[in-house]
C-alpha positions in Angstrom: -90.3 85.6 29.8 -88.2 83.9 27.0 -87.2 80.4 27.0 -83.6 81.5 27.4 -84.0 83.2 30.4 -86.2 80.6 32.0 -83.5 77.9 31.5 -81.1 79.8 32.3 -83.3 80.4 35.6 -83.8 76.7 35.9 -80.1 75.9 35.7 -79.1 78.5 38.5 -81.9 76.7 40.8 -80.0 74.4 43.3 -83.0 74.5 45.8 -84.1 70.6 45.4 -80.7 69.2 45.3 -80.3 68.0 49.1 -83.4 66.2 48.5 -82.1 64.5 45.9 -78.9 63.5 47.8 -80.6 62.4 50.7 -83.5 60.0 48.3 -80.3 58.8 47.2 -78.5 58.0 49.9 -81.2 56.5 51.5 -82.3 54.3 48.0 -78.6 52.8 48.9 -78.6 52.2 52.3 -82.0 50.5 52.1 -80.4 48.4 49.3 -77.5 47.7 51.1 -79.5 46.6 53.9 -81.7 44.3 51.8 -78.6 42.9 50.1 -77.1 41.8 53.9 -80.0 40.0 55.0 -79.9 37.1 54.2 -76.4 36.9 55.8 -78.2 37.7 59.2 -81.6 36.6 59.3 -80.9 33.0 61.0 -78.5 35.0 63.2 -81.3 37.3 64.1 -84.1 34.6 64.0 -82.3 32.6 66.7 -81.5 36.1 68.7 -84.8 36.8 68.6 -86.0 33.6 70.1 -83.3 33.2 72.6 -85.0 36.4 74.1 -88.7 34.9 73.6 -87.8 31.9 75.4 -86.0 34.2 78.0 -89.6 36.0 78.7 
């Protein structure tokens, strides 16, 4: 097999490309998340022990 025909082959291959979306996606939502937390952590902390003292 040449090496024209195999990139050629390799450029018509779309098989791994929703796996790629979705690593991506996630990669930002996770950052996303991270990037919020320290808006909500004393919020949660005291939600949190609200429900401990609750128990």
């Amino acid at each position: 097999m040449s090496w024209l025909k195999l990139a050629r082959r390799f450029q018509a291959d779309t098989s791994g490309t929703t796996a790629v979306e979705y690593a991506v996606i996630a990669f930002v939502m996770a950052f996303a998340l991270l990037a919020c937390l320290p808006f909500f952590s004393s919020s949660v902390g005291a939600l949190f022990a609200s429900v401990v003292g609750a128990i």
